[in-house]
C-alpha positions in Angstrom: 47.3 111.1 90.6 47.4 112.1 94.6 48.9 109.2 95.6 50.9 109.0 92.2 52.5 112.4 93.2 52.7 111.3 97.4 54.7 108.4 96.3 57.1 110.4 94.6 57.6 112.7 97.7 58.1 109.9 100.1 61.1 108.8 97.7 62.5 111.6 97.5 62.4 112.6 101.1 63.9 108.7 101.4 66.7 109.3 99.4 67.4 112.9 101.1 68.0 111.2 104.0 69.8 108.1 103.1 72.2 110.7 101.3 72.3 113.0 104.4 72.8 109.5 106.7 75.9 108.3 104.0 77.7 112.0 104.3 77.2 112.2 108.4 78.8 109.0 108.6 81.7 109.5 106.6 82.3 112.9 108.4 82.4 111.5 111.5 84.5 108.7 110.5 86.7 111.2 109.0 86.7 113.2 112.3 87.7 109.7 114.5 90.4 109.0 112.3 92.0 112.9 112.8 91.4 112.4 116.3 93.4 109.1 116.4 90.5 107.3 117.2 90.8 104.5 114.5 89.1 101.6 115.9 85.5 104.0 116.5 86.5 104.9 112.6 86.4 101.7 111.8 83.2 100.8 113.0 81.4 103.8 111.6 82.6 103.1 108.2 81.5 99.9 108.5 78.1 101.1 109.7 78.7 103.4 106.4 79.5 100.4 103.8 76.3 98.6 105.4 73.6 101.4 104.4 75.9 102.9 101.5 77.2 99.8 99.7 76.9 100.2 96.2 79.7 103.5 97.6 83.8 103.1 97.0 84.1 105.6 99.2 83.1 103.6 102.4 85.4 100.8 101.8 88.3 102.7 100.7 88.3 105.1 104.2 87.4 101.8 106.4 90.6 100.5 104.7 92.1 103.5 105.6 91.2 103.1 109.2 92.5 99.5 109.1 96.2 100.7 108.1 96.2 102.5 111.3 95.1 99.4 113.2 97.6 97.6 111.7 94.8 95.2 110.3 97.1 95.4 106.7 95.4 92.6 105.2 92.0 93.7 106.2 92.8 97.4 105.0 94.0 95.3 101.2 90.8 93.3 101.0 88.4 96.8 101.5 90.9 98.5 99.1 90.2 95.7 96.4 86.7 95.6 97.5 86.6 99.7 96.8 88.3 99.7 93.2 86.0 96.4 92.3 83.1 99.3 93.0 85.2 102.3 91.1 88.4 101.6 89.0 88.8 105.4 89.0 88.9 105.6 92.9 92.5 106.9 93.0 92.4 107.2 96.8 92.0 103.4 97.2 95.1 102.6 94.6 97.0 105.3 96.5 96.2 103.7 100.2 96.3 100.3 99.0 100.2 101.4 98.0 100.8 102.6 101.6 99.8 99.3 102.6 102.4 97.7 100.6 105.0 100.1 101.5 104.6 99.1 105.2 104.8 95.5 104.2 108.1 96.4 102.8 106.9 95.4 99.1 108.2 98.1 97.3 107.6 96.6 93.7 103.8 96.4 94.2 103.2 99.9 96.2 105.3 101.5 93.2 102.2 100.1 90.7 99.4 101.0 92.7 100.9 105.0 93.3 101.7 104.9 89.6 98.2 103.5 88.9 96.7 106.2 91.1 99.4 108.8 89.9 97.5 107.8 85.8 93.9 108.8 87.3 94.8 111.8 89.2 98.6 113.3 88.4 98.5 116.2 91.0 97.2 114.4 93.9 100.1 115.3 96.2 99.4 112.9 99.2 100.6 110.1 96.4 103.1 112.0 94.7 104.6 112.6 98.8 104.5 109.0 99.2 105.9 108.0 95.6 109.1 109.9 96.8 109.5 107.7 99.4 109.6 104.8 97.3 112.0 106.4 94.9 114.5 107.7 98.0 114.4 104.1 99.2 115.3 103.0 95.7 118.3 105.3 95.5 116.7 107.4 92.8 117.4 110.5 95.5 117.3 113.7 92.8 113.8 112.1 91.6 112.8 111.7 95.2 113.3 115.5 95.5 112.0 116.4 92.1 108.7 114.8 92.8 108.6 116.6 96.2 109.5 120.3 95.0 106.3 119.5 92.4 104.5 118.6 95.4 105.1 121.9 97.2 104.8 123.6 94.1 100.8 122.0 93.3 100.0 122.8 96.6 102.0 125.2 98.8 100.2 123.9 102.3 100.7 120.5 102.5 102.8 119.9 105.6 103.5 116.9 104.7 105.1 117.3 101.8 107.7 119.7 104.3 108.2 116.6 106.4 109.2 114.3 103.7 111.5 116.7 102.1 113.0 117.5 105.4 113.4 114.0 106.6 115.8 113.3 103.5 117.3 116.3 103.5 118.3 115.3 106.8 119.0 111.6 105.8 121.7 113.7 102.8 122.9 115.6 105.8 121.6 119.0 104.7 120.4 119.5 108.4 119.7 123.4 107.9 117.5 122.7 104.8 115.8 119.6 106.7 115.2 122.6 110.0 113.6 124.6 107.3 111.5 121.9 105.9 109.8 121.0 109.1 109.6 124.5 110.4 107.9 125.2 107.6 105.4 121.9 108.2 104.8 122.8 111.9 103.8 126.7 110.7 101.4 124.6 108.7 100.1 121.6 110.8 100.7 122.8 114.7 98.8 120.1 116.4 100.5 117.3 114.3 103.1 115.3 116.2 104.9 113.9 114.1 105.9 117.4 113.0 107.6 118.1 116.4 109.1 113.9 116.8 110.5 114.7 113.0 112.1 118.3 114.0 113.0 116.8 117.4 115.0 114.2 115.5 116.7 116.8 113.3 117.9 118.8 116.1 119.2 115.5 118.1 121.7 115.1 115.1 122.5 118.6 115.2 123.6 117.8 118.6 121.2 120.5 120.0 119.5 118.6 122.6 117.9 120.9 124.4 115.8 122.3 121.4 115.2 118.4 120.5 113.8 118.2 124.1 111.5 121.7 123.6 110.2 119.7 120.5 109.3 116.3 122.2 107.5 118.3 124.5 105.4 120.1 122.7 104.8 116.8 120.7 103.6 115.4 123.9 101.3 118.4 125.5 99.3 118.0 122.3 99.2 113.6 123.1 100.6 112.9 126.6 100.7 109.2 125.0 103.0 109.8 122.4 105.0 106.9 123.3 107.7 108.1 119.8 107.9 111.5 121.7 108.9 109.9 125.0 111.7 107.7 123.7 113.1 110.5 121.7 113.3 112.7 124.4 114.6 110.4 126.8 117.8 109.8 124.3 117.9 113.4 124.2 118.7 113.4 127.8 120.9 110.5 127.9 123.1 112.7 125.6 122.7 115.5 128.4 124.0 113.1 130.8 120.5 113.5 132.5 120.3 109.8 133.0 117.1 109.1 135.3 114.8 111.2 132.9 116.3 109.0 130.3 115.4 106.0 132.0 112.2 107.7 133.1 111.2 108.7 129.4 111.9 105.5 127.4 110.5 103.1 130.3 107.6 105.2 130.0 107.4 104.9 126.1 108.5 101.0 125.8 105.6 100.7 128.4 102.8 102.5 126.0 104.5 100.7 122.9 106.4 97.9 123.5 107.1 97.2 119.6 109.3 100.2 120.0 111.9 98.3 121.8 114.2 97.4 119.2 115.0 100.5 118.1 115.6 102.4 121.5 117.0 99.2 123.8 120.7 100.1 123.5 120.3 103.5 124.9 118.2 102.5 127.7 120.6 99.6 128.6 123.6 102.9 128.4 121.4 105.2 130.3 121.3 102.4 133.2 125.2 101.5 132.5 126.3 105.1 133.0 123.8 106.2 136.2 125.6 102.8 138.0 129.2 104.5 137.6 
C-alpha cells in the first residue's frame, strides 16, 4: 500500500512539473515575441511542442512566430498541425487567416476569420483583421461597422484605433484618423507602429514637423525601425531638409532593403534637388 500511495505522489509531482515546464515556456515565448525577438520565439515553442505535444497551443504560437519570420508556409503547416490537435482552436484559424492575407489570398483568409469568427464571435483581434479584408473588398461601411463593434467589445484594444484610423485616413477623414491613433498611442505607448501610423497621418495633413515628432518617438523606443526612418526622411524631403532625407532613408533601405520599392522615388528626388 506504501509504495502503492509513493507511486501516486511521484506522478503527481511529475505531472506538476511537466505542467509548470509547458506554462514557463509558453510565457517566455510569449515575452520574445512582444519583444520582437521572433526567431528565440520560435525555438522555445518548438522546445514547447517537443515536451507538450498532444498541446494546440504550442503549434499555433510557433506558427505565430513564423508569420513574423516570414517563414509563411511554415507558420500554415503548424497552423494545420494545431487545429488537426483542436478544431475549436480559434486562434490558429484566426492566424492561419493573417497568413493568407499577407499572401494576398483574400478568398481563403475570409474563411478561416469567418471559421474562427463561428467559434468565438467577440474575439476582436479577428474581427480587427476581418475589416481589413472587407475595406480591401470595397465593403467600406461594413469595414467600419465591424470596427465600431470592436471598440465597443472591448474599449482598450489599440489596435482596433489603428485600423479604424488608417481608413479613416485612407476616406480622407484625417481628423477622425488623428483621433483614432491618438487614442491607440494613449493605449499602447511603446508600440511603433502607433507613432509610423500617426506619423503617416500627419504627413498627409501636410504637418511635417509633428509627422517628424512621431517618427521619433517611434524610433527612441527601436533605434532600428527601419519604417520609422524612411518615413521621416520623406518628411524632410517635404521640409526641403534634403541631407537628413538622404541620411534617413539610406539608413532605413540599409536595415530593410525590401523597403526599397516603396520609398526609391523620393530618395532619387531628395538627391535630384540637393544637386540644384
Amino acid at each position: 500500500m506504501k509504495n502503492k500511495f509513493l507511486l501516486i505522489f511521484l506522478l503527481s509531482i511529475q505531472c506538476y512539473l511537466y505542467a509548470q515546464t509547458c506554462e514557463e515556456l509558453n510565457k517566455a515565448g510569449q515575452d520574445y515575441i512582444s519583444s520582437g525577438k521572433f526567431l528565440e520565439a520560435e525555438q522555445v515553442f518548438t522546445k514547447y511542442i517537443s515536451i507538450c505535444s498532444d498541446i494546440s497551443q504550442g503549434y499555433s504560437s510557433r506558427g505565430n512566430a513564423r508569420i513574423f519570420l516570414k517563414k509563411f508556409q511554415d507558420a500554415i503547416d503548424d497552423f494545420n498541425k494545431a487545429i488537426s490537435i483542436d478544431s475549436t482552436n480559434f486562434r490558429a484559424y484566426s492566424n492561419r487567416g493573417t497568413v493568407y492575407v499577407l499572401l494576398q489570398n483574400g478568398e481563403n483568409a475570409e474563411k478561416d476569420f469567418l471559421k474562427a469568427l463561428m467559434i468565438k464571435p467577440d474575439d476582436v483581434t479577428t474581427l480587427n483583421s476581418y475589416s481589413a479584408i472587407l475595406y480591401a473588398d470595397g465593403r467600406k461601411r461594413e469595414a467600419l461597422e465591424m470596427l465600431d463593434e470592436c471598440i465597443s467589445i472591448d474599449p482598450a484594444h489599440a489596435e482596433s484605433y489603428r485600423t479604424r484610423g488608417s481608413i479613416r485616413l485612407f476616406e480622407k477623414d484625417t481628423l477622425g484618423a488623428v483621433s483614432d491613433l491618438t487614442k491607440a498611442i494613449e493605449l499602447a505607448p511603446n508600440n511603433v507602429n502607433m507613432y509610423n501610423t500617426r506619423g503617416a497621418i500627419y504627413r498627409e495633413m501636410e504637418k511635417y514637423n509633428d509627422a517628424i515628432a512621431d517618427y521619433n518617438r517611434a524610433l527612441k523606443i527601436d533605434p532600428n525601425n527601419a519604417e520609422a526612418y524612411c518615413r521621416r526622411g520623406v518628411s524632410y524631403l517635404y521640409l526641403k531638409e534634403y541631407d537628413k532625407s538622404i541620411a534617413d532613408i539610406e539608413k532605413g533601405l540599409s536595415i530593410q532593403p525590401s523597403l526599397e520599392p516603396l520609398v526609391k522615388k523620393y530618395l532619387d528626388e531628395a538627391k535630384e534637388k540637393k544637386g540644384k
